[in-house]
N, C-alpha and C positions, 0 to 999 in steps of 0.2 A: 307597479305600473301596469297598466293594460295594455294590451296587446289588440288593435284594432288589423282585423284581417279587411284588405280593398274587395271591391264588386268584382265576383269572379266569372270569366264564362264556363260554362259545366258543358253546353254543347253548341256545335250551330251546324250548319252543313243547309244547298241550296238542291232541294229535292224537284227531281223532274216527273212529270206524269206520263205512263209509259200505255196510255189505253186500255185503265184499269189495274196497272200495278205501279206504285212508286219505285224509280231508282234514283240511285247517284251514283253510278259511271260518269263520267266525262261528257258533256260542262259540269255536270252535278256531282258535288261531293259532301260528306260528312264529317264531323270529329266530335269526339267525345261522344258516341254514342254509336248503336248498331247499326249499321250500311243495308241491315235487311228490315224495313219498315212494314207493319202490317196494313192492309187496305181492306176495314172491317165493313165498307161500305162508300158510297157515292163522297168524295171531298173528303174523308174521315183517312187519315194518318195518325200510326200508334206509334212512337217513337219511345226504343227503349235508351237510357243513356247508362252510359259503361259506368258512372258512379254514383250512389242516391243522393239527391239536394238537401237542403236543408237540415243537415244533419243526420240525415235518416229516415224524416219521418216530414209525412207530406199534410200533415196536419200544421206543422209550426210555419210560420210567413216566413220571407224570404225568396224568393223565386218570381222570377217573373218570365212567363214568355211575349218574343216578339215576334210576328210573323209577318211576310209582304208578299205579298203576289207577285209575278212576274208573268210576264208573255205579254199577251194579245187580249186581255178580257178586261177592257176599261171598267173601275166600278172593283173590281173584283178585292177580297176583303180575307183574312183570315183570323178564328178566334184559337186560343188553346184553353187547356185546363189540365191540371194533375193529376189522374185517377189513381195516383200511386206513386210511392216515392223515387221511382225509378223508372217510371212512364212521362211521358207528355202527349198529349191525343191533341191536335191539330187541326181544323173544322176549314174548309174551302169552302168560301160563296162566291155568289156573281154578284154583281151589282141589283138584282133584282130579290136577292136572296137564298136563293135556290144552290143545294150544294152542288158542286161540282170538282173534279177532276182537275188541278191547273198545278200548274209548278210555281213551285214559292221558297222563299230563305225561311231560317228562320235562328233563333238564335236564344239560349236559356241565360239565366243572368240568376247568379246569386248573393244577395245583399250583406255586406257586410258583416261581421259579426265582431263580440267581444270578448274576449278572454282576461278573465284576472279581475283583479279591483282595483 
């Protein structure tokens, strides 16, 4: 019989913007993944996570991120992507486009899988 594994979270944590650097000290925290975020530019968060998704390899589906702004900047918008099986990069907009700086959740999700026949 198969072995259906449910939707797992791999990470999430609600990252604050510190005027040019990301933290999560308190209100802001993380889990499943490193508490020291790189800020490789304006809006852009490299999030490493303490286990790789999707089996390993960031090529296979599986994964999905979610991101939402918070604060003060109606409009404001966040996209991710995988550059790496062990990365999540982050993208902050405003409502007009333009990256920016804002604190936002966020939270990785990995889809089910099947073991066996």
């Amino acid at each position: 019989m198969a072995q259906v594994t449910p939707i797992q979270v791999i990470a999430a944590g609600r990252v604050l913007d510190d005027g040019g650097a990301w933290i999560v000290t308190a209100p802001g925290w993380i889990r499943g993944a490193s508490p020291v975020i790189a800020h490789p530019g304006a809006g852009i968060a490299t999030i490493t996570l303490d286990d790789p998704a999707d089996g390993g390899s960031a090529t296979a589906p599986g994964t999905v991120t979610i991101v939402t702004c918070n604060g003060s900047a109606a409009g404001a918008f966040g996209t991710a992507s995988r550059p790496s099986d062990t990365t999540v990069q982050i993208n902050i907009w405003t409502a007009t486009n333009v990256a920016a700086d804002l604190n936002f959740e966020f939270v990785v999700l990995q889809a089910p899988t099947t073991v066996g026949a």
